[in-house]
KOLBA-750394 format. One record per residue: residue in one letter; z, y, x of N, C-alpha, C in turn. Coordinates in steps of 0.1 Angstrom, whole numbers, padded with zeros to 4 digits, always signed. Layout:
BEGIN
aZYXZYXZYX/...
REM end
This chain:
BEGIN
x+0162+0245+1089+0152+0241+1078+0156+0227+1073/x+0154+0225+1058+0163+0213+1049+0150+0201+1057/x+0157+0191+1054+0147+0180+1053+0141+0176+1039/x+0122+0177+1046+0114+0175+1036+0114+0161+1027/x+0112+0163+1009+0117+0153+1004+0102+0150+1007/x+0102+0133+1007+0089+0121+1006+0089+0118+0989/x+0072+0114+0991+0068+0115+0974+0071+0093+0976/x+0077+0094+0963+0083+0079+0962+0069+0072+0955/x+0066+0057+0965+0054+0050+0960+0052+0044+0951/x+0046+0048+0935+0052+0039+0924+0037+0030+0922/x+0039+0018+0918+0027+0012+0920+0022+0005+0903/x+0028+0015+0899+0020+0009+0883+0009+0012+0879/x+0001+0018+0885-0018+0023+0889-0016+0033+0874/x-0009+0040+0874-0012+0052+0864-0005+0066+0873/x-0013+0078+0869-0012+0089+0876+0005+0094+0872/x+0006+0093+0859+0020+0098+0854+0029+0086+0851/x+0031+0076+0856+0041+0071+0862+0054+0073+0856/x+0064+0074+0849+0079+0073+0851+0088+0065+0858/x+0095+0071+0864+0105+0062+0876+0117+0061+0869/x+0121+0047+0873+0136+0050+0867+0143+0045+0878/x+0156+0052+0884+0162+0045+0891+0175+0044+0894/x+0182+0032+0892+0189+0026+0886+0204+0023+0899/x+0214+0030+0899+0226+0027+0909+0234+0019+0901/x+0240+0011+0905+0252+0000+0901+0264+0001+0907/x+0279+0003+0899+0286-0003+0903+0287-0018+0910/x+0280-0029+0904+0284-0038+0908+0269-0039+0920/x+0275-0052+0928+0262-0055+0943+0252-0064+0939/x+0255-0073+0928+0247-0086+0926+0243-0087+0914/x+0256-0089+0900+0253-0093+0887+0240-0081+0883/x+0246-0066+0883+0232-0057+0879+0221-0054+0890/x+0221-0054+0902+0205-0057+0903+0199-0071+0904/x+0205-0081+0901+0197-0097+0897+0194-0089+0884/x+0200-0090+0874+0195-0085+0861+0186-0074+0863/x+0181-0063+0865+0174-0054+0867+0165-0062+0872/x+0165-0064+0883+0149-0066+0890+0145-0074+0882/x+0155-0087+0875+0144-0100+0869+0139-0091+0860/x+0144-0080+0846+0133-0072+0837+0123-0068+0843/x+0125-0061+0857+0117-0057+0858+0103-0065+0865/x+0105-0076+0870+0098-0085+0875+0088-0091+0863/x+0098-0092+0853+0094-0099+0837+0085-0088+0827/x+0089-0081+0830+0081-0069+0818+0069-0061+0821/x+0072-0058+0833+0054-0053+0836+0055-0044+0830/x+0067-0033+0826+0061-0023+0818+0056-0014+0822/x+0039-0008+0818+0027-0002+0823+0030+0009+0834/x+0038+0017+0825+0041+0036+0825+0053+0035+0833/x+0059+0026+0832+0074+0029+0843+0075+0022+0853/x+0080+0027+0861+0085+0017+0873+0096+0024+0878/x+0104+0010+0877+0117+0006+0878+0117+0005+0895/x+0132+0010+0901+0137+0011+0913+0154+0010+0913/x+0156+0000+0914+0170-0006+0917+0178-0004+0932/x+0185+0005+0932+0193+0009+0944+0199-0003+0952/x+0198-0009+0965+0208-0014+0969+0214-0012+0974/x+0230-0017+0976+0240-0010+0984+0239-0016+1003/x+0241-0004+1003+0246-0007+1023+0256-0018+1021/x+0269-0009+1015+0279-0019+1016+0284-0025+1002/x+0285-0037+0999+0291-0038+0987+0300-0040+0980/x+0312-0033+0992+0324-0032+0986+0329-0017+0983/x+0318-0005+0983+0320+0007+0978+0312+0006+0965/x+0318+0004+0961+0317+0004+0942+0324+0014+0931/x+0332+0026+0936+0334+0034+0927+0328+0041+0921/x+0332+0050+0908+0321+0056+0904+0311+0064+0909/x+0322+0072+0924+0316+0087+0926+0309+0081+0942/x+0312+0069+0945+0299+0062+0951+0289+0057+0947/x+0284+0053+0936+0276+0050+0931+0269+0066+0926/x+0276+0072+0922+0269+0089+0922+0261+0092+0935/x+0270+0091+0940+0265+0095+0956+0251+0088+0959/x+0250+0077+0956+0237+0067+0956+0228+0075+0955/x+0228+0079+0938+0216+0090+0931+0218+0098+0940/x+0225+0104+0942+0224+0119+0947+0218+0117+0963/x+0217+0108+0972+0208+0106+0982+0197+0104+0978/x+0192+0094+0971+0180+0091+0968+0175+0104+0964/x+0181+0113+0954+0174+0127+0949+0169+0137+0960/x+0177+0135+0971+0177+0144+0982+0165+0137+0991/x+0162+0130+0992+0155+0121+0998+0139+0119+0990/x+0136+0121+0981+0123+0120+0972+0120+0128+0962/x+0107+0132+0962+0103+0140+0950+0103+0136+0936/x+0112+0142+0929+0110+0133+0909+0099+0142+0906/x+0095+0136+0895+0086+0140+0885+0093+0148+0874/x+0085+0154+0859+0095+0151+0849+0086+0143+0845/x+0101+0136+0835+0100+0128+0832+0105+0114+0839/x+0110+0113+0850+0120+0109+0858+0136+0105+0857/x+0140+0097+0854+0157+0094+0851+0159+0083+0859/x+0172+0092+0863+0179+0085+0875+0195+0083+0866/x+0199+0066+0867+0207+0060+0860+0220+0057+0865/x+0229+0062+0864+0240+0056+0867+0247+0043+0859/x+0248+0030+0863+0257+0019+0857+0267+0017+0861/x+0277+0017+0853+0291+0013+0858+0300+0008+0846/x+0312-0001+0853+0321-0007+0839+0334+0003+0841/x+0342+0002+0830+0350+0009+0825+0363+0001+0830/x+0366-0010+0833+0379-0017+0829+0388-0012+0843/x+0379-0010+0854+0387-0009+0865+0390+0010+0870/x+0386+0017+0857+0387+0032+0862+0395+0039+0850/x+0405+0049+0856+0410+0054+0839+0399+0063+0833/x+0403+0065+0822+0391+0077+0813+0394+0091+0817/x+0402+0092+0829+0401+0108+0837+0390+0104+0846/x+0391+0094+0853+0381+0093+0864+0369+0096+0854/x+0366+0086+0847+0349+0083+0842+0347+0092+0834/x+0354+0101+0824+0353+0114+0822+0340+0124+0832/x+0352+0126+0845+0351+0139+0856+0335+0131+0860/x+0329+0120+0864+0321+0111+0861+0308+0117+0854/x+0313+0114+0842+0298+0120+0834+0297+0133+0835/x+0309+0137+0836+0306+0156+0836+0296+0159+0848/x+0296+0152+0857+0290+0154+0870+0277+0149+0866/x+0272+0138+0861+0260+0133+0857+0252+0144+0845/x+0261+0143+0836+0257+0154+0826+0253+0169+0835/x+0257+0175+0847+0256+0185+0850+0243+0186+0861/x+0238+0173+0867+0228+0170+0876+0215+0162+0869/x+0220+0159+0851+0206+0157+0847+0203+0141+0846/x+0215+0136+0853+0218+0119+0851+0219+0110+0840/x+0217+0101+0840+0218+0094+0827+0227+0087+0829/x+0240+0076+0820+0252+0072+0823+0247+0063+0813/x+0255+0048+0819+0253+0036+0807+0269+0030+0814/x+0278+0032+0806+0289+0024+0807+0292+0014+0802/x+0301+0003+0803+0299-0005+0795+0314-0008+0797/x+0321-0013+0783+0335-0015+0784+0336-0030+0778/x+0344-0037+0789+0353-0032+0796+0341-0036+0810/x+0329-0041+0811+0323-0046+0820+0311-0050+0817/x+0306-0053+0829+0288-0053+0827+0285-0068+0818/x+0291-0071+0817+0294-0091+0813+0294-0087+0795/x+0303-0075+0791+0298-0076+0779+0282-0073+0770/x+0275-0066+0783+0261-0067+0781+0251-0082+0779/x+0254-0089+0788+0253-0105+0793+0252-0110+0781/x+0265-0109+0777+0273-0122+0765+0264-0115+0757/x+0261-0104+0747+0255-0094+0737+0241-0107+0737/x+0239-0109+0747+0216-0117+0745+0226-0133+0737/x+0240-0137+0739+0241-0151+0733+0249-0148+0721/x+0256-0139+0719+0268-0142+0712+0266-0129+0700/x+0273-0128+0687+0274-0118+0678+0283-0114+0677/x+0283-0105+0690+0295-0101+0691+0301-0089+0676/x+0294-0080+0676+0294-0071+0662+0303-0077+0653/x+0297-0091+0648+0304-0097+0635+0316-0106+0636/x+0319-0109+0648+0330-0114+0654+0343-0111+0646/x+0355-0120+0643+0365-0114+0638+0371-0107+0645/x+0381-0097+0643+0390-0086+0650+0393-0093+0661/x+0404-0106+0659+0409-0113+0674+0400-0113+0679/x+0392-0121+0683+0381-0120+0694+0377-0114+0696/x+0370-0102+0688+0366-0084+0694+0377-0083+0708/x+0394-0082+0706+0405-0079+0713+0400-0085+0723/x+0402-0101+0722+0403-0110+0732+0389-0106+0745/x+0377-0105+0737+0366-0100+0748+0370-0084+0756/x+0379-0076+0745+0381-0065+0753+0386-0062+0763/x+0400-0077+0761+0406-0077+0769+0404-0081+0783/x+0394-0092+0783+0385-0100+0793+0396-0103+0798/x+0404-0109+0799+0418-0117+0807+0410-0130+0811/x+0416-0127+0827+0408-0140+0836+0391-0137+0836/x+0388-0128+0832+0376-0129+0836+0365-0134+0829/x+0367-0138+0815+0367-0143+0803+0356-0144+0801/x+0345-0129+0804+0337-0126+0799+0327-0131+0808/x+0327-0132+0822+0318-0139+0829+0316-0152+0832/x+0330-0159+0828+0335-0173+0824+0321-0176+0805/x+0322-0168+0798+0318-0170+0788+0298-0168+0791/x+0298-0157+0803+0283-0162+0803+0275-0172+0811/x+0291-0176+0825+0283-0183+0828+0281-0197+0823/x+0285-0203+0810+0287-0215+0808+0270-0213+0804/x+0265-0201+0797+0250-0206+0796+0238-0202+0802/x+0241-0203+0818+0236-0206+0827+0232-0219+0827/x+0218-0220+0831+0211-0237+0833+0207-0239+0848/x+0210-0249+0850+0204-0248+0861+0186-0255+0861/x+0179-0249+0872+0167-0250+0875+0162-0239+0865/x+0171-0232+0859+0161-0219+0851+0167-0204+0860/x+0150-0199+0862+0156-0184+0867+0166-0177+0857/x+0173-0165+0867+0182-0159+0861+0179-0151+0850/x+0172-0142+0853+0164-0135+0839+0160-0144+0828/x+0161-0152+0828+0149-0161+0820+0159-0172+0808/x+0176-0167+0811+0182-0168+0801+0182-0160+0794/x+0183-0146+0795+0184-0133+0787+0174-0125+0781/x+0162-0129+0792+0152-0122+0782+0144-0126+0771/x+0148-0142+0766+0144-0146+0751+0150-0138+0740/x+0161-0132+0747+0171-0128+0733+0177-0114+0739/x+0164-0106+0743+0169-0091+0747+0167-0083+0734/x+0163-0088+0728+0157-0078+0715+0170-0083+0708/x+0172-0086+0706+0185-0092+0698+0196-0087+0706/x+0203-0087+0717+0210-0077+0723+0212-0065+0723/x+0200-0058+0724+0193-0040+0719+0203-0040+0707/x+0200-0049+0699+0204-0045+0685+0217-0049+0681/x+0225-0058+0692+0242-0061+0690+0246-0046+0698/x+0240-0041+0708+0251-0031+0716+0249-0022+0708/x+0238-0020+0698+0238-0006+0688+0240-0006+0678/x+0246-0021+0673+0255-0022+0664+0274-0017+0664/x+0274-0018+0678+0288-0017+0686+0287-0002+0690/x+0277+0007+0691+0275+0020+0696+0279+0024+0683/x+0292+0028+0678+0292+0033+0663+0296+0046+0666/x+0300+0054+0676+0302+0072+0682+0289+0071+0690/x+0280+0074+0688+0267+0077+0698+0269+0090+0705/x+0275+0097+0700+0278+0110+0706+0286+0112+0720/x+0293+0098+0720+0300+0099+0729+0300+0095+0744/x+0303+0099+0754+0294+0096+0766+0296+0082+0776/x+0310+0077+0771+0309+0060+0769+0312+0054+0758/x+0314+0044+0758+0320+0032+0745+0338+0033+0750/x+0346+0038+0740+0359+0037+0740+0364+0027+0736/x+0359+0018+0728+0362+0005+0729+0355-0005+0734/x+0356-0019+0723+0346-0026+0734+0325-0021+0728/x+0323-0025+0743+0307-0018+0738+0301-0015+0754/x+0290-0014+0749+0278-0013+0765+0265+0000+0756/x+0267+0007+0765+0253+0019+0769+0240+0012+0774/x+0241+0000+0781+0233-0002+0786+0219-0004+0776/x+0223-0005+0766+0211-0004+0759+0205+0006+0756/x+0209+0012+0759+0197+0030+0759+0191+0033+0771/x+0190+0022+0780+0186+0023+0791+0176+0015+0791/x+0176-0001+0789+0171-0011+0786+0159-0008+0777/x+0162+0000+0763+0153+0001+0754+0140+0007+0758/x+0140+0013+0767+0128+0023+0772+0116+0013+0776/x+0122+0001+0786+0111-0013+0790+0104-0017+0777/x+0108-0018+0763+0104-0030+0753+0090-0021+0747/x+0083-0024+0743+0071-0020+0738+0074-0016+0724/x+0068+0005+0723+0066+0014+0711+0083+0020+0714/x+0090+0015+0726+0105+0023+0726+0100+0038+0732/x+0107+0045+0728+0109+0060+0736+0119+0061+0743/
REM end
């Protein structure tokens, strides 16, 4: 006999509740970010659940699948329920992250990739990126050295929480990565660009 799934405790005091819950490639940069939204927004109807890793040096894609796919075996969803896969593009070819979504796409998953890395989500709350000249489009795509995390952390402050750089200028981000989402059809960003904002948009108030 299978083992019985447990009903997951969501504490947003509403009966219909949406969970979202969220696996990461990376161990630190996306659940710091996650939890501070979710710490910051209080949004009523959802509650947010951020995976953490056992180990945080299994970061491929089809371990980070694996994540969801415990957690799903392990608790009862709702509908209305989305379980998120996040992951960056620069360190996997487009056969891996392909075979990737096919698998998400066939289990009902949601997929927010971001090319070439989660960092170009970051930089999106300071920078315009969209209107940027071609060179620098390249140069961020290229992230050489690391460029892109080098470029968010210079506007880090200190004595300010982490969230509390990015969520002045999340609405303004929403609307740089969906300026950069110009194939919506497609199941990542082939060039440079972040999904993450169709994930994100669901927190902000009157989003669907």
């Amino acid at each position: 006999m299978g083992r019985q799934r447990r009903e997951f405790v969501r504490r947003g005091g509403f009966r219909d509740d949406a969970l979202f819950v969220i696996a990461s490639e990376g161990a630190v940069t996306e659940p710091r970010y996650f939890n501070g939204l979710r710490e910051r927004l209080h949004t009523p109807r959802i509650h947010i659940h951020v995976l953490q890793k056992d180990d945080p040096t299994l970061r491929s894609p089809a371990h980070v699948l694996g994540e969801l796919d415990r957690f799903r075996s392990t608790y009862t969803l709702r509908d209305g329920d989305q379980l998120w896969l996040v992951i960056d593009r620069d360190a996997w070819k487009p056969e891996r992250v392909s075979s990737i979504a096919q698998e998400c796409q066939a289990k009902g998953y949601f997929l927010a990739v971001s090319n070439p890395c989660f960092e170009i989500w970051l930089l999106l709350h300071f920078e315009d990126v969209p209107n940027q000249p071609e060179p620098r489009r390249q140069e961020l795509a290229e992230n050489a050295g690391g460029l892109l995390t080098s470029l968010v952390g210079c506007q880090l402050r200190p004595g300010t929480d982490y969230i509390d750089h990015f969520l002045p200028n999340l609405d303004g981000a929403i609307a740089r990565a969906e300026a950069l989402d110009t194939r919506p059809e497609d199941w990542w960003p082939t060039g440079l660009g972040t999904h993450v904002h169709r994930l994100v948009r669901h927190w902000r108030p009157g989003s669907c």
